[in-house]
Phi, psi and omega in degrees: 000144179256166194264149185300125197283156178285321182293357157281319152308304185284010150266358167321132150291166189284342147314301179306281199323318155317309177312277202319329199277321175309314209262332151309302180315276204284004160280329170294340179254015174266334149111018170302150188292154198252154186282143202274185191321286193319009182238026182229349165300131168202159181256139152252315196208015178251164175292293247202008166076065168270312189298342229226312164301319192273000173279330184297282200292325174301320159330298197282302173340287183100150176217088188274355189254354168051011157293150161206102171286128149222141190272131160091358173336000200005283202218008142101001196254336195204097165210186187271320237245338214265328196266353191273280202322326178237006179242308175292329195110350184289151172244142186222150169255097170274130167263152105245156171250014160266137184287320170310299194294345183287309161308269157029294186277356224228289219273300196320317143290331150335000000 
């Protein structure tokens, strides 16, 4: 698989992303070499193209309860728990402890 751009990504659709997690999936069970992190990285809504890894393992995983906690959450816009939540379908519990970022994240998900 080649690797990807992030500008390419974050314009993904929940669709693109479906595809993509098909084509892991279906790689592990041809039993085909799997790409390692740095070629799966991509960002949509993480600091650091975490969203694109966690597309990766969950691919391979399996996620059957679909939850996500996340701690240190800020306005809930640039977190690991945001591209699961809104592209994937996960219900997710974010913390944080500044009340701006807690309002913030409260309209944003609204």
């Amino acid at each position: 698989m080649k690797r990807h751009t992030d500008e390419a990504i974050a314009t993904a659709s929940q669709g693109t992303q479906i595809l993509l997690s098909m084509a892991y999936e279906d790689r592990a069970e041809r039993a085909g070499p799997l790409p390692p992190f740095d070629e799966v990285e991509f960002k949509v809504y993480s600091q650091n193209s975490e969203d694109g890894i966690l597309l990766y393992l969950f691919s391979l995983l399996g996620s059957p309860t679909k939850k996500v906690v996340e701690i240190c959450a800020g306005g809930g816009r640039e977190c690991n728990a945001a591209n699961l939540i809104i592209n994937r379908g996960w219900r997710g519990l974010l913390f944080d402890g500044d009340e701006a970022n807690i309002a913030w994240a409260k309209e944003f998900y609204q």
